[in-house]
C-alpha positions as CSV (number, residue, x, y, z in Angstrom):
1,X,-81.9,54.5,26.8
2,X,-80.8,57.6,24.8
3,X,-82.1,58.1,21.8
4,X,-78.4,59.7,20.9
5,X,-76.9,56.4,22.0
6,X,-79.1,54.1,19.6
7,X,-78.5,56.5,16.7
8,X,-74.1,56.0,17.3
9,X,-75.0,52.1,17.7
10,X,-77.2,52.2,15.0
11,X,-74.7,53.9,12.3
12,X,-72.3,52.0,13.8
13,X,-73.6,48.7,12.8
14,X,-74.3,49.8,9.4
15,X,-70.8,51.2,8.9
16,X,-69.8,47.8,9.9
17,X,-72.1,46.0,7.9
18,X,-71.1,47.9,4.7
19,X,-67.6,47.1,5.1
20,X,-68.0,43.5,5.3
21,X,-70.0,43.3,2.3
22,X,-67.2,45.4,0.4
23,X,-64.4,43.3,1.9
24,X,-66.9,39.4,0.7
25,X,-67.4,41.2,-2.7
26,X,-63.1,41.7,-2.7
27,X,-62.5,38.2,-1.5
28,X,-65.7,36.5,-3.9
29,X,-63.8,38.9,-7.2
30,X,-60.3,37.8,-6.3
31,X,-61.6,34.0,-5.7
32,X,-63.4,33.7,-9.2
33,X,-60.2,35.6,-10.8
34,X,-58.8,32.3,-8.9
35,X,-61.2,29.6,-10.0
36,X,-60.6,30.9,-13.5
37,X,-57.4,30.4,-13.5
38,X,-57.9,27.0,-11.8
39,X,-60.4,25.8,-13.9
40,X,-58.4,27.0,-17.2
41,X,-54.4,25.3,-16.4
42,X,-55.7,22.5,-13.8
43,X,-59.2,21.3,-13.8
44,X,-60.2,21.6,-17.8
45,X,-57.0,19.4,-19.0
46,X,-57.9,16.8,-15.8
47,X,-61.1,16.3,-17.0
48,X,-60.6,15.7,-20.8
49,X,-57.8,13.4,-19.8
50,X,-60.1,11.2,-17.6
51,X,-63.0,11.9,-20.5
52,X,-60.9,10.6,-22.8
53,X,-59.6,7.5,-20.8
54,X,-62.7,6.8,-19.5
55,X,-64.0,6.5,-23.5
56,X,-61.0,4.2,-24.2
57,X,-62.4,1.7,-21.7
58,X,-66.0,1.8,-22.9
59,X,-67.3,4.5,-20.8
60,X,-68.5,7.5,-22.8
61,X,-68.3,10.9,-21.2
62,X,-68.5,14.2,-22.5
63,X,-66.5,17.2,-21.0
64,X,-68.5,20.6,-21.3
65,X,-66.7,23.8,-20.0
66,X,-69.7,26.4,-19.3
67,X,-68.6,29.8,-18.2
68,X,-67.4,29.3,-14.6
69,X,-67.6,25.7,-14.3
70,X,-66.7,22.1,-15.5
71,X,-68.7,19.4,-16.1
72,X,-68.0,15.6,-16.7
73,X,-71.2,14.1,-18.0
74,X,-72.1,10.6,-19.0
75,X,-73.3,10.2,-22.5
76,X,-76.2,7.3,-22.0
77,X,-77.9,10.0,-18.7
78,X,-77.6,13.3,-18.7
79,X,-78.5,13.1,-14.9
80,X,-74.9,11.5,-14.6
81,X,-72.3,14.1,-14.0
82,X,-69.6,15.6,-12.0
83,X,-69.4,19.5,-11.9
84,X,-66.6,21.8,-10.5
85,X,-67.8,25.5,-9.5
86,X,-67.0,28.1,-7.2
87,X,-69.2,28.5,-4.1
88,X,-68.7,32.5,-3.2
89,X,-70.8,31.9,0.0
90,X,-68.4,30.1,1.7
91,X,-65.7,32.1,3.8
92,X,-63.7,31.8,2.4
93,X,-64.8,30.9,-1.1
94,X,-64.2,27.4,-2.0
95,X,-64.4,24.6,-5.0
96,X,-67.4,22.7,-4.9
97,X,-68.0,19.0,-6.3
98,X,-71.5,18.5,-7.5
99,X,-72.1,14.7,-8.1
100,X,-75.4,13.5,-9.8
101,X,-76.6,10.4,-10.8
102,X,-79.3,8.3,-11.7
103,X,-80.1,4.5,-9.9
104,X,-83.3,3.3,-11.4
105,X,-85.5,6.4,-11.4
106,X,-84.2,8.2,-8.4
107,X,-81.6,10.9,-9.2
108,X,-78.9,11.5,-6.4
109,X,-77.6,14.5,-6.2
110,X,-74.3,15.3,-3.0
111,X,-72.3,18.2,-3.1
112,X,-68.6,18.0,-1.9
113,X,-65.9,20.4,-1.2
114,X,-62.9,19.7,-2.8
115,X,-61.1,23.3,-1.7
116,X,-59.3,26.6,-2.3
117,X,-58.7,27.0,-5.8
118,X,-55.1,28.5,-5.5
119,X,-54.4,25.3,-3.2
120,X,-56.1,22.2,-5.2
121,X,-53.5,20.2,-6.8
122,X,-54.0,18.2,-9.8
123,X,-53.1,15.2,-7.8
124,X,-55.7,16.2,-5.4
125,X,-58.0,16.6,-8.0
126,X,-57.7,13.7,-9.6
127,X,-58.0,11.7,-6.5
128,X,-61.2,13.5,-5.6
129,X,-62.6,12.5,-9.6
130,X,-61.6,8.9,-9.5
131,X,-63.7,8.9,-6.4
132,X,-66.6,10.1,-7.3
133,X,-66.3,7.9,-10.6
134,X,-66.6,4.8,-8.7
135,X,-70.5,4.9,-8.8
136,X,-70.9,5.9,-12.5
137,X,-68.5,2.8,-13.6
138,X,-69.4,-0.3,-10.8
139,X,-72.4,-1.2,-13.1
């Protein structure tokens, strides 16, 4: 094969390559600009809500809002949560559930996509919550 002929292929692919990582980068800035937004007007206000019900029935859960996520943690295990982030990775980028909990000794941990985060709704949101809830309040 000519050597001439590798070299094209060769800057070729890394032409290519380049501008795929540009255009993930584009897509992973515009999606976080997107999770903030989500996290800030949808998921944040969801969570205390439920927090704050689930406390009325006896269930005491805390709501902690680190940068770029949004956690719903038991107060009796801190191995007990539910976490919102944003999984770049994905393409496209996505909302990511990440359930832990504690039976006995044995933490389980799933992770579950809930979706876009310029398409989640709050009612979606809070049907995906009150599902994963069912394990932390059946005891």
């Amino acid at each position: 094969m000519e050597i001439s002929l590798v070299r094209k292929r060769l800057t070729e692919t890394i032409e290519r390559a380049k501008r795929q990582a540009a255009e993930r980068r584009g897509r992973g800035d515009q999606a976080a600009r997107d999770f903030d937004l989500f996290l800030q007007k949808i998921a944040v206000p969801l969570f205390r809500q439920v927090a704050n019900a689930l406390k009325a029935d006896g269930y005491n859960f805390t709501v902690f809002t680190p940068t770029g996520s949004v956690r719903l943690m038991s107060d009796r295990a801190t191995e007990d949560y539910i976490e919102l982030t944003l999984d770049t990775a994905d393409n496209p980028p996505r909302v990511v559930g990440q359930i832990s909990r504690t039976r006995g000794r044995r933490v389980i941990d799933a992770e579950r996509p809930v979706g876009a985060p310029t398409e989640i709704t709050e009612e979606q949101l809070l049907d995906f919550l009150l599902k994963e809830l069912e394990a932390f309040v059946e005891r």
